[in-house]
N, CA, C and O of each residue as an XYZ file, in Angstrom:
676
protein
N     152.372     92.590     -3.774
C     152.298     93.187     -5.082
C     153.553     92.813     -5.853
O     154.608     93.124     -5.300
N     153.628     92.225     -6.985
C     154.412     91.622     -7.607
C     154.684     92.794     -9.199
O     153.898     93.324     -9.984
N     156.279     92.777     -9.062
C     156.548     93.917    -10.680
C     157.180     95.462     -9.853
O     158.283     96.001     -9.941
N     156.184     95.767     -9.212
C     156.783     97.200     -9.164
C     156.759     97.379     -7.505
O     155.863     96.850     -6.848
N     157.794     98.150     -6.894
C     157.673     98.358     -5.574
C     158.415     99.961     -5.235
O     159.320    100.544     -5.831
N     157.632    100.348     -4.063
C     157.739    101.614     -3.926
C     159.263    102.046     -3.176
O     159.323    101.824     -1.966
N     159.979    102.400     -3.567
C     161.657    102.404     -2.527
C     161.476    103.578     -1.572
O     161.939    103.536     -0.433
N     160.688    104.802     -2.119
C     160.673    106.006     -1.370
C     159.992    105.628      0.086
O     159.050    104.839      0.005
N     160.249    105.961      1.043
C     159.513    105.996      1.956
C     158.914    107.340      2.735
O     158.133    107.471      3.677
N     159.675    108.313      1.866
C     158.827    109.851      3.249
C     157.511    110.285      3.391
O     157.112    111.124      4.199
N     156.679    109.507      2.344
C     155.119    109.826      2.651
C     154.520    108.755      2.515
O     154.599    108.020      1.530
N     153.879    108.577      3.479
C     153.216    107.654      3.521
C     151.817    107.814      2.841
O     151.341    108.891      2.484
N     150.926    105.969      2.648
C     149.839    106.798      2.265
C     148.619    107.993      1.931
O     148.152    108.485      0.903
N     148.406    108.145      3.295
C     147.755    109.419      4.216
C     148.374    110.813      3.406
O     147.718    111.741      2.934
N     149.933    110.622      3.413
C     150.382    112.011      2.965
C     150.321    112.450      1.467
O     150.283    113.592      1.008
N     150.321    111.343      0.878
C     150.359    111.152     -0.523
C     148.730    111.639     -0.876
O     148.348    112.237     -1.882
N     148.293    111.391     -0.245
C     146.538    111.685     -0.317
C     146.330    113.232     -0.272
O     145.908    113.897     -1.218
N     146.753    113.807      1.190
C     146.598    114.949      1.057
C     147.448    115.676      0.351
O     146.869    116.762      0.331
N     148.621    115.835     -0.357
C     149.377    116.157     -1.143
C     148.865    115.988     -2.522
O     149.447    116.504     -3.476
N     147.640    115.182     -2.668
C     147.034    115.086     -3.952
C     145.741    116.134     -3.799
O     145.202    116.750     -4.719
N     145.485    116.157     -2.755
C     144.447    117.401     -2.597
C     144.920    118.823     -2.678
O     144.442    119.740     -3.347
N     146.027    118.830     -1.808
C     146.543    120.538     -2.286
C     147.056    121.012     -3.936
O     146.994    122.114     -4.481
N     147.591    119.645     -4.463
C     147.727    119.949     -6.001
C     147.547    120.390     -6.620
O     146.722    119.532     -6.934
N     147.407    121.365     -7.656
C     147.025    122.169     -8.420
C     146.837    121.543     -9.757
O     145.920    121.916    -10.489
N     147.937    120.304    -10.214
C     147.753    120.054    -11.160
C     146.794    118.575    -11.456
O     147.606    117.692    -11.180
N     145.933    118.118    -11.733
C     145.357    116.973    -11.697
C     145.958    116.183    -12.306
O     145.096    115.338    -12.065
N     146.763    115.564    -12.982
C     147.577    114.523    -13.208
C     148.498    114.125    -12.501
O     148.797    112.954    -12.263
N     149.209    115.487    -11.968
C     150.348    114.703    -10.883
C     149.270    114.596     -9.565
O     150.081    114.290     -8.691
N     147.885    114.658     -8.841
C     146.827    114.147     -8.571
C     146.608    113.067     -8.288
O     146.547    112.532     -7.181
N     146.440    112.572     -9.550
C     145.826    111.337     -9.945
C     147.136    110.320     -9.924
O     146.992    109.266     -9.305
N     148.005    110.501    -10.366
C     149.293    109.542     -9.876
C     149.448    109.334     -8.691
O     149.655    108.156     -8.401
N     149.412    110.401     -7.485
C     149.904    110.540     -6.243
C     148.747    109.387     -5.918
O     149.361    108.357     -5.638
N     147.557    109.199     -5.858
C     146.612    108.858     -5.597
C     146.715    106.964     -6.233
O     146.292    106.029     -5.554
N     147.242    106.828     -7.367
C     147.741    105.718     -7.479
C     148.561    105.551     -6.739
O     148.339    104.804     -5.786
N     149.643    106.089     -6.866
C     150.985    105.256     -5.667
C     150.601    104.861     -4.331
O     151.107    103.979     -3.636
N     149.449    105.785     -4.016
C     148.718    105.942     -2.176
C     148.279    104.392     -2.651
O     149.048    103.440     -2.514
N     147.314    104.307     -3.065
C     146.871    102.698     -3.446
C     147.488    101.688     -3.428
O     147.127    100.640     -2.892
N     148.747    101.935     -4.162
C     150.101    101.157     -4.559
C     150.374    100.934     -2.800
O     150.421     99.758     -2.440
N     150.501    101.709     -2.021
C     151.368    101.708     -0.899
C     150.483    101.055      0.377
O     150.932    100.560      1.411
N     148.736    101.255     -0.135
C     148.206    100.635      0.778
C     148.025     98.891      0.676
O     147.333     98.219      1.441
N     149.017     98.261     -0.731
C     148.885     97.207     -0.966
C     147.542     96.754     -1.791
O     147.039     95.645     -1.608
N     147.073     97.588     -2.599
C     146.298     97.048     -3.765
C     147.074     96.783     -5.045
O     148.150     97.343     -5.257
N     146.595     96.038     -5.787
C     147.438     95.031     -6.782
C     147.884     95.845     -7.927
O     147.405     96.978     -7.882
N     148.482     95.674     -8.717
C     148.937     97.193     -9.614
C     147.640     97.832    -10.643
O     147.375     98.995    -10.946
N     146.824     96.206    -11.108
C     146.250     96.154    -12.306
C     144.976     97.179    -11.694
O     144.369     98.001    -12.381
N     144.795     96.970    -10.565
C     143.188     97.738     -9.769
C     143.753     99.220     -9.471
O     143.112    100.229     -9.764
N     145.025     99.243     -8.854
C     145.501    100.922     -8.825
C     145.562    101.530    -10.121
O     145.120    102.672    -10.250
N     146.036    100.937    -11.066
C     145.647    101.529    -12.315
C     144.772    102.005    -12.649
O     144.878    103.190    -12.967
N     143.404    101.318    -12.758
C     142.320    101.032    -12.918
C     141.474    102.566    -12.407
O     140.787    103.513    -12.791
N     142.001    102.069    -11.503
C     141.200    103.113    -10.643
C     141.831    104.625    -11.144
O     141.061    105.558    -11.373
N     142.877    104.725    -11.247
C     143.420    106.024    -11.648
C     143.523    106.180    -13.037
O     144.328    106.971    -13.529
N     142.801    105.516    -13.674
C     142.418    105.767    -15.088
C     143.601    105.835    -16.124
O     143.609    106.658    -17.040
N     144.665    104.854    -15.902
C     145.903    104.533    -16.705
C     146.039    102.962    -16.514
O     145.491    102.215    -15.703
N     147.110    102.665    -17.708
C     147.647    101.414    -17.946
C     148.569    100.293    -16.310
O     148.753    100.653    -15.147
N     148.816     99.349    -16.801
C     149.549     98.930    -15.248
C     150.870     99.727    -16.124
O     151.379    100.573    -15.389
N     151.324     99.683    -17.059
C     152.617     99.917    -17.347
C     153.076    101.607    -17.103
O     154.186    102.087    -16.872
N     152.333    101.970    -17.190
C     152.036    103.472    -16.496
C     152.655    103.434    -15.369
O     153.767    103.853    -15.050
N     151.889    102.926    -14.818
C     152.115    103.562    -12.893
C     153.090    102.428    -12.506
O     153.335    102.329    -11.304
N     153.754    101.455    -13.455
C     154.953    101.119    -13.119
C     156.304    102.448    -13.736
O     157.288    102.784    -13.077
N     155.949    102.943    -15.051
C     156.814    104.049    -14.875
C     156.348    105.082    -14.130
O     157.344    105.702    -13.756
N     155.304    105.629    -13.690
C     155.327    106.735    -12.412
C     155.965    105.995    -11.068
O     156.550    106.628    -10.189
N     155.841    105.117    -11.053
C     156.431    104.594     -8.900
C     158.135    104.732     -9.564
O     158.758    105.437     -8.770
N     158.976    104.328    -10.641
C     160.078    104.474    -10.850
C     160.142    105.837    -10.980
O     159.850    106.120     -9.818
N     160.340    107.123    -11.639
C     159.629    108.361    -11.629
C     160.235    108.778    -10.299
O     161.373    109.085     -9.945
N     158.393    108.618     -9.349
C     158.773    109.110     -8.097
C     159.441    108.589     -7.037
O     159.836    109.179     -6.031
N     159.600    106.782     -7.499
C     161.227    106.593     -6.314
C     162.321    107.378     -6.731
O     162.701    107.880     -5.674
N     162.928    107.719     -7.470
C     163.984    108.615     -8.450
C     163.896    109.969     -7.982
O     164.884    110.499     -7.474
N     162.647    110.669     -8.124
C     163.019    112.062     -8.119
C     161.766    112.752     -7.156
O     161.673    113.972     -7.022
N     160.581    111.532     -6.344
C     159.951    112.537     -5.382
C     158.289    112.482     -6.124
O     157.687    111.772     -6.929
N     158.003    113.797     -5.225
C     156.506    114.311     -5.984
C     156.766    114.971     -6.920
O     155.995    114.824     -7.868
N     157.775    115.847     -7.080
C     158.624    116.937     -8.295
C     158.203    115.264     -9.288
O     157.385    115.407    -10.196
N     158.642    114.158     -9.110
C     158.763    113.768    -10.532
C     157.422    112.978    -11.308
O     157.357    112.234    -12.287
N     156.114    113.684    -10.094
C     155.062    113.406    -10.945
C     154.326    114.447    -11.550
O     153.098    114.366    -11.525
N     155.012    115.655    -12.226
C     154.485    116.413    -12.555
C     155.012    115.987    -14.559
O     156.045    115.444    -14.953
N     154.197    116.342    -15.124
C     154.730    116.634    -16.608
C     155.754    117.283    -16.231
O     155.972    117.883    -15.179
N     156.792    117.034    -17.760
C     157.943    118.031    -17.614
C     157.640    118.491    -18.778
O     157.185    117.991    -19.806
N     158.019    119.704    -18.402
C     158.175    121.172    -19.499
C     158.805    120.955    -20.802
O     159.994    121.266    -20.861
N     158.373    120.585    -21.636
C     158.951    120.726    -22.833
C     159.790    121.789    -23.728
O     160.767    121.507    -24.423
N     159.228    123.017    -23.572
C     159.975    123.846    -23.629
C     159.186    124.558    -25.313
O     158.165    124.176    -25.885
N     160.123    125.640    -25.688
C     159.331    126.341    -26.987
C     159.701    125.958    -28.117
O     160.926    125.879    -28.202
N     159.107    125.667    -29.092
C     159.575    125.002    -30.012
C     160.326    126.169    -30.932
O     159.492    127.026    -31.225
N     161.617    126.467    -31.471
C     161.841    127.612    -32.216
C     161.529    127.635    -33.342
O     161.761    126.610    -33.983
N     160.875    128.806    -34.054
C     160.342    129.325    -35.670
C     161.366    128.419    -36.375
O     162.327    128.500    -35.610
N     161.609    127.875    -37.046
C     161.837    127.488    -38.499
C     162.465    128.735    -39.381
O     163.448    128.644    -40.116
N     161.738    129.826    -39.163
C     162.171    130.863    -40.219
C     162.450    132.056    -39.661
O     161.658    132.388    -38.779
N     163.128    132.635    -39.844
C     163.918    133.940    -39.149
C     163.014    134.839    -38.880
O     161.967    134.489    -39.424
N     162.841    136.181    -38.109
C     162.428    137.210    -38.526
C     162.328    137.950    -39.934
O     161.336    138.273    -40.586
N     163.673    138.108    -40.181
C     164.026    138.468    -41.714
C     163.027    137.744    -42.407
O     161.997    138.266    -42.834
N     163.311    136.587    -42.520
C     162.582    135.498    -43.762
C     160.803    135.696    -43.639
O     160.202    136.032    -44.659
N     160.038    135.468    -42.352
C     159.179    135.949    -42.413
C     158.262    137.208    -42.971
O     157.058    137.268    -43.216
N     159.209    138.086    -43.063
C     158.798    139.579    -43.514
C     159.203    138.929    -44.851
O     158.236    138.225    -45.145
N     159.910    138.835    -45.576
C     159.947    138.294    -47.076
C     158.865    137.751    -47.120
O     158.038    138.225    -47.899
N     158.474    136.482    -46.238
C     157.141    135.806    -46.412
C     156.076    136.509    -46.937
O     155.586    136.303    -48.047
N     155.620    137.564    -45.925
C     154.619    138.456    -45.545
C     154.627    139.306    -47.221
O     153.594    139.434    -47.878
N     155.666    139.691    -47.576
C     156.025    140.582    -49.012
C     155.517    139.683    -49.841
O     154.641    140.088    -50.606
N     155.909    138.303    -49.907
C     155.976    137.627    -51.260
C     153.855    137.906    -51.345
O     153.224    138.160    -52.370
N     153.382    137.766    -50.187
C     151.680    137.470    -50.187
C     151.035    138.981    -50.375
O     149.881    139.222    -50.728
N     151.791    139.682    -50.137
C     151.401    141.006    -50.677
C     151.406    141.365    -51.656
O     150.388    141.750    -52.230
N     152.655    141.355    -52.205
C     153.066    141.349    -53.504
C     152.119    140.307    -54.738
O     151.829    140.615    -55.894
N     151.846    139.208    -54.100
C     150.912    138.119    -55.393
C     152.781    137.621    -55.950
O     153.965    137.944    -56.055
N     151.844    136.729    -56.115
C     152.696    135.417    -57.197
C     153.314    136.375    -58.587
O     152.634    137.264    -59.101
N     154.249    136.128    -58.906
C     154.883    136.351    -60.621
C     154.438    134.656    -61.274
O     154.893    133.590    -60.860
N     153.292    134.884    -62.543
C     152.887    133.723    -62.994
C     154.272    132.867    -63.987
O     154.667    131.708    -64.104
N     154.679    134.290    -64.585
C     156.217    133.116    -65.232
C     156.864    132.797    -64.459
O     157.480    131.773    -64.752
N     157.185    133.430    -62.944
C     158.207    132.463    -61.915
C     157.861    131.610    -61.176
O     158.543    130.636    -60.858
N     156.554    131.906    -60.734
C     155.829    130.706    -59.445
C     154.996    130.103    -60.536
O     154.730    129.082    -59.902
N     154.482    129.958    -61.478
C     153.759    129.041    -62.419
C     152.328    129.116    -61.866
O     151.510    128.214    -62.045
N     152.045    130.366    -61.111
C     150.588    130.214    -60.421
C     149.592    131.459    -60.664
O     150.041    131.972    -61.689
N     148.499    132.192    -60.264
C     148.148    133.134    -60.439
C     147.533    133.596    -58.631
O     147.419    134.722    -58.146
N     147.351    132.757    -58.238
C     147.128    133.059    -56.582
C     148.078    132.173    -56.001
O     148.576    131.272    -56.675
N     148.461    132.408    -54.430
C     148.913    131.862    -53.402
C     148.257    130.669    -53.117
O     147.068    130.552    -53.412
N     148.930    129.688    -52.535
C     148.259    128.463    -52.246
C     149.254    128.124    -50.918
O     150.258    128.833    -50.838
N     149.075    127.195    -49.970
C     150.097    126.831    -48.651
C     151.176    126.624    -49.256
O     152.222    127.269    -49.187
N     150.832    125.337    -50.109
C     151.769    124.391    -51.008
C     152.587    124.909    -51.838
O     153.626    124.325    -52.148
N     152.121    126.531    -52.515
C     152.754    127.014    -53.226
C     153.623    127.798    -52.679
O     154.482    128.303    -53.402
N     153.601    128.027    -51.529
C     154.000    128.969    -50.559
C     155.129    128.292    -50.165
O     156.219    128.856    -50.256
N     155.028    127.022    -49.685
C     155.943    126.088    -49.236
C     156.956    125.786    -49.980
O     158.109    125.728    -49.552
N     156.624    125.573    -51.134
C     157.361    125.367    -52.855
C     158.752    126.668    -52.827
O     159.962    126.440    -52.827
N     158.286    127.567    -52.814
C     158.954    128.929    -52.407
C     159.639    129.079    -51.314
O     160.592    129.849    -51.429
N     159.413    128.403    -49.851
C     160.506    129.099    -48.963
C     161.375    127.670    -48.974
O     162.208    127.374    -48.116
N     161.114    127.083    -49.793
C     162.185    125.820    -49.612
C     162.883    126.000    -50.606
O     163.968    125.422    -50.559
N     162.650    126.668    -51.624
C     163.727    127.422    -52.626
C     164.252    128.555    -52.438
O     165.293    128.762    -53.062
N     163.920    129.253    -51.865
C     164.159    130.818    -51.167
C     165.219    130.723    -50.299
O     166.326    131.117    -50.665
N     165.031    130.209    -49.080
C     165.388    129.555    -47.315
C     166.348    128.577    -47.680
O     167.570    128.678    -47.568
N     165.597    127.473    -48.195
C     166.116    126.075    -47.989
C     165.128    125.549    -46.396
O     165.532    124.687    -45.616
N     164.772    125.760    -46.355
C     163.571    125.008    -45.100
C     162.431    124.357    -45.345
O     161.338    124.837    -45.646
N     162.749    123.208    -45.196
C     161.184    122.535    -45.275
C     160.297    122.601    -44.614
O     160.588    122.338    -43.447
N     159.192    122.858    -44.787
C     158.516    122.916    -43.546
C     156.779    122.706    -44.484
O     156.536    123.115    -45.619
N     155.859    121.988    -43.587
C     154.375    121.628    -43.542
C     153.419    122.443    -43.944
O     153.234    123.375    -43.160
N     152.517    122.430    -45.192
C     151.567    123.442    -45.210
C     150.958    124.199    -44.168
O     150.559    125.357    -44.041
N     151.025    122.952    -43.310
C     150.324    124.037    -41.902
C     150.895    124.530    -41.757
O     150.519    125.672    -42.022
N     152.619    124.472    -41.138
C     153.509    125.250    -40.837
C     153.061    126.765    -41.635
O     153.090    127.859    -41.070
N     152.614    126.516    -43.184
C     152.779    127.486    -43.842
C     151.156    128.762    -43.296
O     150.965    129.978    -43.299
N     150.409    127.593    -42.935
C     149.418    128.301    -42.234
C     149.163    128.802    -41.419
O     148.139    129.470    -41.275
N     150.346    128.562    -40.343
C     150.258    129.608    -39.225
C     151.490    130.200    -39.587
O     152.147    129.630    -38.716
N     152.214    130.801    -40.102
C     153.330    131.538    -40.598
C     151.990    132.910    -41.277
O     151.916    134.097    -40.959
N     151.331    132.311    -42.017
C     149.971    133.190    -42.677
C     149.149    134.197    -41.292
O     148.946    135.395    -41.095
N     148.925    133.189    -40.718
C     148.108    133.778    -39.673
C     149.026    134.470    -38.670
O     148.588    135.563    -38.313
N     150.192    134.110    -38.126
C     150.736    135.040    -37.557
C     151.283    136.321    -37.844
O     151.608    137.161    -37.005
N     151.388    136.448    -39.422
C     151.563    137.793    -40.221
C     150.388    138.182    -40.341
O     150.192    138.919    -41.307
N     149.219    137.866    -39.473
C     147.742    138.934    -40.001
C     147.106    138.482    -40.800
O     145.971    138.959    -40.811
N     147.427    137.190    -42.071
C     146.606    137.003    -43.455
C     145.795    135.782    -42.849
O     146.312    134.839    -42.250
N     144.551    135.932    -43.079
C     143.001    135.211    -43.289
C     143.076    134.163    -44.271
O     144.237    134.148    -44.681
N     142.529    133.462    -44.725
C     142.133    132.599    -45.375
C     141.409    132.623    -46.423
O     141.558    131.822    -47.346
N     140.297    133.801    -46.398
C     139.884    134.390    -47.333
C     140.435    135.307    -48.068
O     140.889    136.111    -47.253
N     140.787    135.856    -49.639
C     141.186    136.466    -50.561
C     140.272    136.250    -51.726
O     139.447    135.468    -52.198
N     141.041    137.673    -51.970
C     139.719    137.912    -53.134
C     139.612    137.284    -54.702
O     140.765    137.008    -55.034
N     139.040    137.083    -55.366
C     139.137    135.902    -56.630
C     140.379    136.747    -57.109
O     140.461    137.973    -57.028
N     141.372    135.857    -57.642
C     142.612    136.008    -58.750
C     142.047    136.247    -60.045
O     141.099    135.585    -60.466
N     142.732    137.400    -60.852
C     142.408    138.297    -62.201
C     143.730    137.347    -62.877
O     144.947    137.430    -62.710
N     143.152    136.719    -63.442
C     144.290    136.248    -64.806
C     144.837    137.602    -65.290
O     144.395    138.748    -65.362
N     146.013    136.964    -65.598
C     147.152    138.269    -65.868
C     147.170    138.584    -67.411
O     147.975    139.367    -67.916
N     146.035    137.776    -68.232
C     146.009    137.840    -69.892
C     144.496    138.274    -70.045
O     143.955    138.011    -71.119
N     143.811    138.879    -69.121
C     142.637    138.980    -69.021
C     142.582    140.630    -69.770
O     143.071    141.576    -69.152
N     142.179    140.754    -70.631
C     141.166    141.966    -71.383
C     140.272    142.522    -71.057
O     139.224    141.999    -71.435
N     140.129    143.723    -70.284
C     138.659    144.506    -69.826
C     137.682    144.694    -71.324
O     136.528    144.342    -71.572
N     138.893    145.528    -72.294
C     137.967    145.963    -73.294
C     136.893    144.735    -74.099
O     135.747    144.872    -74.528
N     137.765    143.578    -74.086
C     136.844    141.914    -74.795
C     135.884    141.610    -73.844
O     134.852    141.030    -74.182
N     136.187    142.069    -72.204
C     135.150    141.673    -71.298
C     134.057    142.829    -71.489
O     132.950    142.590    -71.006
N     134.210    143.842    -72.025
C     132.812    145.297    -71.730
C     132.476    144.644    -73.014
O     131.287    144.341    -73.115
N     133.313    144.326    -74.120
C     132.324    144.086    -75.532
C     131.290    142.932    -75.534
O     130.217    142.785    -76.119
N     131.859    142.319    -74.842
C     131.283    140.763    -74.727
C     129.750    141.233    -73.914
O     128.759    140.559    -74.195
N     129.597    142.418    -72.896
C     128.406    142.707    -71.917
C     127.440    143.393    -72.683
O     126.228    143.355    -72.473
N     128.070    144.088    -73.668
C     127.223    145.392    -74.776
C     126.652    144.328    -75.914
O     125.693    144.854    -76.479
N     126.966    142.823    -76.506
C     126.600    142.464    -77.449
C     126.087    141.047    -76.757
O     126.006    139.960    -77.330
N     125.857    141.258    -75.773
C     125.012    139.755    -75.283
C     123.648    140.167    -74.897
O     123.315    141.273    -74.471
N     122.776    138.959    -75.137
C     121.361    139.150    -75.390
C     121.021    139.204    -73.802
O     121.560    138.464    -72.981
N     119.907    140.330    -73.447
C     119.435    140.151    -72.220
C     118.112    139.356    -71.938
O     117.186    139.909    -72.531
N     117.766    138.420    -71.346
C     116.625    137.363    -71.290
C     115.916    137.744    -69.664
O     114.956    137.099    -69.243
């Protein structure tokens, strides 16, 4: 086998096999199960193949697990990505959508992501993705649905006159 070679030696094929059976996770599985291949002397491009990845793959998994073992065919943990926006700032969030838009300051008459976004990057200083702004929404409780926006120059009394002097058909 030419390119990649296995340096580890404490498991042999056989063990690598059953160590892919007790696994819990199926990817580090399915690697173990390549390298077993790898070790019984099949060619890289067919161990690949067979384990449903690239050759360049399971040349970085055999480096991987010569380096660091079976531990190093597992994914590694990435970890939590942290909020963008404080506690504090969120509850402002949550206020500003309660509260509704001011049309002379936000230039709007309903909430929008974008408009939302427009606001905590002037507010905060944080940029951040409409989506961002959409699960910031949804994790404060707010839906997607809201109820139609009342223009803020809107007249009941011109709207009842307008119902009393229109023709009914």
């Amino acid at each position: 086998m030419s390119g990649i070679e296995i340096t580890r030696r404490d498991l042999t094929a056989m063990d690598l096999r059953a160590a892919a059976g007790k696994s819990r996770d199926a990817k580090a599985s399915r690697r173990m199960l390549a390298l077993a291949l790898v070790l019984e002397g099949v060619d890289r491009t067919r161990a690949a193949e067979t384990c449903g990845m690239d050759r360049q793959t399971l040349r970085d998994w055999v480096h991987r697990y010569n380096a660091e073992g079976l531990a190093g065919l597992s994914d590694r943990w990435k970890g939590v990505r942290v909020p963008r926006l404080a506690p504090a700032q969120m509850a402002d969030l949550g206020a500003w959508v309660e509260a509704g838009p001011d049309p002379a300051r936000d230039g709007v008459v309903r909430w929008r992501r974008q408009d939302l976004q427009r606001r905590i990057a002037e507010a905060f200083g944080v940029e951040v993705h409409e989506r961002t702004v959409g699960k910031y929404l949804a994790a404060l409780g707010f839906r997607r649905l809201s109820v139609r926006p009342q223009h803020p120059k809107t007249d009941p009394d011109a709207q009842e006159a307008f119902k009393k002097t229109s023709v009914r058909r």
